[in-house]
PLY file of the C-alpha trace (Angstrom):
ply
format ascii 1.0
element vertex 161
property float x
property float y
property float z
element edge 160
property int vertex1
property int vertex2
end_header
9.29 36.49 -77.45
12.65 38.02 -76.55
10.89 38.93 -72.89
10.25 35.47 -72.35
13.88 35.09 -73.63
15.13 37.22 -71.10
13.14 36.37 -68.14
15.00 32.45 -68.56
17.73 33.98 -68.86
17.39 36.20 -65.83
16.80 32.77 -64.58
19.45 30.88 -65.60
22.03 33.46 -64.06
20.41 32.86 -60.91
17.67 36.05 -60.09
14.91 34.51 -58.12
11.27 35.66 -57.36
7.91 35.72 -59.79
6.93 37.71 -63.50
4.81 40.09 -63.30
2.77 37.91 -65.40
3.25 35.05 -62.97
1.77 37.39 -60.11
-1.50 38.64 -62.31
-2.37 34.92 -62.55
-2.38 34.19 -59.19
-4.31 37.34 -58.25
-6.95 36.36 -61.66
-7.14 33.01 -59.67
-7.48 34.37 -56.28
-10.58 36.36 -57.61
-12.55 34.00 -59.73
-12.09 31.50 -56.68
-13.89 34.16 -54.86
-16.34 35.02 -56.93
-17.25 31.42 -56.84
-17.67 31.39 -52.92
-19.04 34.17 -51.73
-22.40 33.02 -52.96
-22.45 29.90 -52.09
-21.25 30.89 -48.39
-24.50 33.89 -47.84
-26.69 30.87 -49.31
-25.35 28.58 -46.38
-25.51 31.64 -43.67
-29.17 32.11 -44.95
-29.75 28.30 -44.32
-28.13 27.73 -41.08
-30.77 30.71 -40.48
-34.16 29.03 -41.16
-32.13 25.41 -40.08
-32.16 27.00 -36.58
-35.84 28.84 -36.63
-36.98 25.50 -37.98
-35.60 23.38 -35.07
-36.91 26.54 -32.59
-40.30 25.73 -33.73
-40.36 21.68 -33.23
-38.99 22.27 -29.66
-42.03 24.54 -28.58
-44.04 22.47 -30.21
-42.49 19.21 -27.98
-42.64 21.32 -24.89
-46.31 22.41 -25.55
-47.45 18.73 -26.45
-46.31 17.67 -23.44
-48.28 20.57 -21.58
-51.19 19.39 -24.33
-50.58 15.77 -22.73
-49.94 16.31 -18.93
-53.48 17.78 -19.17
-55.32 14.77 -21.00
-54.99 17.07 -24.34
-56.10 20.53 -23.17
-54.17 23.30 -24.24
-55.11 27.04 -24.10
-53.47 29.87 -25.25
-54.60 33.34 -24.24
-56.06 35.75 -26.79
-53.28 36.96 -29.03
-51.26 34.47 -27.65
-47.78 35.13 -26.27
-43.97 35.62 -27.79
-40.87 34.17 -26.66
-37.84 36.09 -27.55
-34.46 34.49 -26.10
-36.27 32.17 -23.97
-39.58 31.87 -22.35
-41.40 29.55 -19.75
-44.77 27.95 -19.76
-46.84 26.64 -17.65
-50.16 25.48 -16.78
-52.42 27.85 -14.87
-53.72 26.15 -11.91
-57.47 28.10 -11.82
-57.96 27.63 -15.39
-56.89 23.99 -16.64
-55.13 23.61 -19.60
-54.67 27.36 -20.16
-50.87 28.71 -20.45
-48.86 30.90 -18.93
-45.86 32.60 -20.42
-42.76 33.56 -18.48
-39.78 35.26 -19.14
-38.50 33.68 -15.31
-39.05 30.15 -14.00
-40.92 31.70 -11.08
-43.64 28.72 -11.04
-41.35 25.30 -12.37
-42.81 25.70 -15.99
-41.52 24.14 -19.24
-38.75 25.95 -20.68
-38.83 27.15 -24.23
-35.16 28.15 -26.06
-35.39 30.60 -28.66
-31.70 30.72 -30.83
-30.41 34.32 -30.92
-31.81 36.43 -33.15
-35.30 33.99 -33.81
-38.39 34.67 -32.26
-41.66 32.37 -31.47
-44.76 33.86 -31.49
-47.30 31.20 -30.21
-51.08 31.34 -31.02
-54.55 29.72 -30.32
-55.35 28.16 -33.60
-59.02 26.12 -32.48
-59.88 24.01 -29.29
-57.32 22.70 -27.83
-54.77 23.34 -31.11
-52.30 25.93 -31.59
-49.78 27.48 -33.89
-46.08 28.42 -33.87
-44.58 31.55 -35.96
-40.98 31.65 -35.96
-38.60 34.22 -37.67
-35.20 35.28 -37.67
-34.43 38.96 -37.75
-31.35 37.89 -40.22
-33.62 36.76 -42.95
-36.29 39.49 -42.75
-38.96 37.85 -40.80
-41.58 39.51 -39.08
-45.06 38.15 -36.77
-46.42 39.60 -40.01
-44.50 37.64 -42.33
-42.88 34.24 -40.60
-40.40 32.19 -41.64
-41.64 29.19 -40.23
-45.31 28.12 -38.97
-45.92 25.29 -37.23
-49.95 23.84 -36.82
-50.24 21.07 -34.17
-53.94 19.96 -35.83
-52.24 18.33 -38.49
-48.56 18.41 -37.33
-47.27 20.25 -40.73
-44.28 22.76 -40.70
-44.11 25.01 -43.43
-41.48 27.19 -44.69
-42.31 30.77 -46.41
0 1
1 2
2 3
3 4
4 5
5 6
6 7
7 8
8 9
9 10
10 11
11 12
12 13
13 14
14 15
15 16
16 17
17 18
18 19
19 20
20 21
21 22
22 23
23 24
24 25
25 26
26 27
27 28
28 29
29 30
30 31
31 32
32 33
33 34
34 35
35 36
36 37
37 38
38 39
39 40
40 41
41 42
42 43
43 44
44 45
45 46
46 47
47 48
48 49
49 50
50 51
51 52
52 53
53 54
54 55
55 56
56 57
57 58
58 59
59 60
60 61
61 62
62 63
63 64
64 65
65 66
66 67
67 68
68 69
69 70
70 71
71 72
72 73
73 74
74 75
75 76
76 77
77 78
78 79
79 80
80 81
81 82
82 83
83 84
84 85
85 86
86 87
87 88
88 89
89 90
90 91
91 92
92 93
93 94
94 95
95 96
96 97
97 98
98 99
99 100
100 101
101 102
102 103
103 104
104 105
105 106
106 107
107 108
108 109
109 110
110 111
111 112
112 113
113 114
114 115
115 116
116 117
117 118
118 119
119 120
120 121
121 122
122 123
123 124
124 125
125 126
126 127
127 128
128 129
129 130
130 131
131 132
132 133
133 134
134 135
135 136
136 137
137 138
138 139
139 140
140 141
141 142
142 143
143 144
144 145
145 146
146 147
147 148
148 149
149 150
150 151
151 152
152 153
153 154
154 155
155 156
156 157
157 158
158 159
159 160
């Protein structure tokens, strides 16, 4: 009690700055606060992650439907299909109707495909005239092994893993 006593006194005669006491709160404050948000911050980093592999995946898929549809529904993808790191284009090859090529140059006026950085599209035949999208981001762990996002044009779903 005198302490406190002394410290308004101290006060009263006109010393200025903070306790010691006065500091430790602050920094107890300054801590739990960050506790608190760290967390929750990596949990929005990790969403923003899938967010943009998720919105990778529904572009392909637009560009390749409107491959599908500029050749009344055919699509073919070559055996083991094709990846598109930072960006890719695709066409249709002329000798083969409805069968892709992949690109990493616009050397033939194909559709463009925009990967975000670190994502990756792996794109796959998945029955006649249907195919399937793997994305992953290297941030969360994904692999062509184990995706983050798949994408199945015969029934339109996107799933998450």
């Amino acid at each position: 009690m005198t302490s406190v006593r002394h410290a308004l006194n101290r006060r009263k005669n006109g010393e200025k700055g903070f306790t010691l006491v006065e500091l430790l709160v602050v920094v107890i404050i300054i801590g739990i606060l960050a506790a608190v948000a760290v967390p929750i911050y990596l949990n929005q980093r990790k969403s923003a992650w899938r967010a943009s592999v998720e919105s990778d995946v529904k572009n392909a898929s637009l560009v390749l439907e409107t491959i599908a549809e500029d050749n009344n529904g055919e699509i073919v993808v070559s055996s083991g299909g094709f990846t598109c790191p930072p960006a890719c284009y695709v066409s249709v090859n002329e000798k083969a109707p409805g069968t892709l090529n992949a690109f990493e140059d616009d050397h033939d006026n194909g559709q463009k495909i925009v990967v975000s950085k670190d994502n990756t599209l792996q794109i796959m035949q998945d029955g006649k005239n249907e195919y399937r999208i793997l994305g992953w981001n290297s941030s969360l762990g994904g692999t062509v092994d184990k995706p983050n996002v798949t994408y199945r044009s015969s029934d339109g779903t996107l799933s998450t893993n």
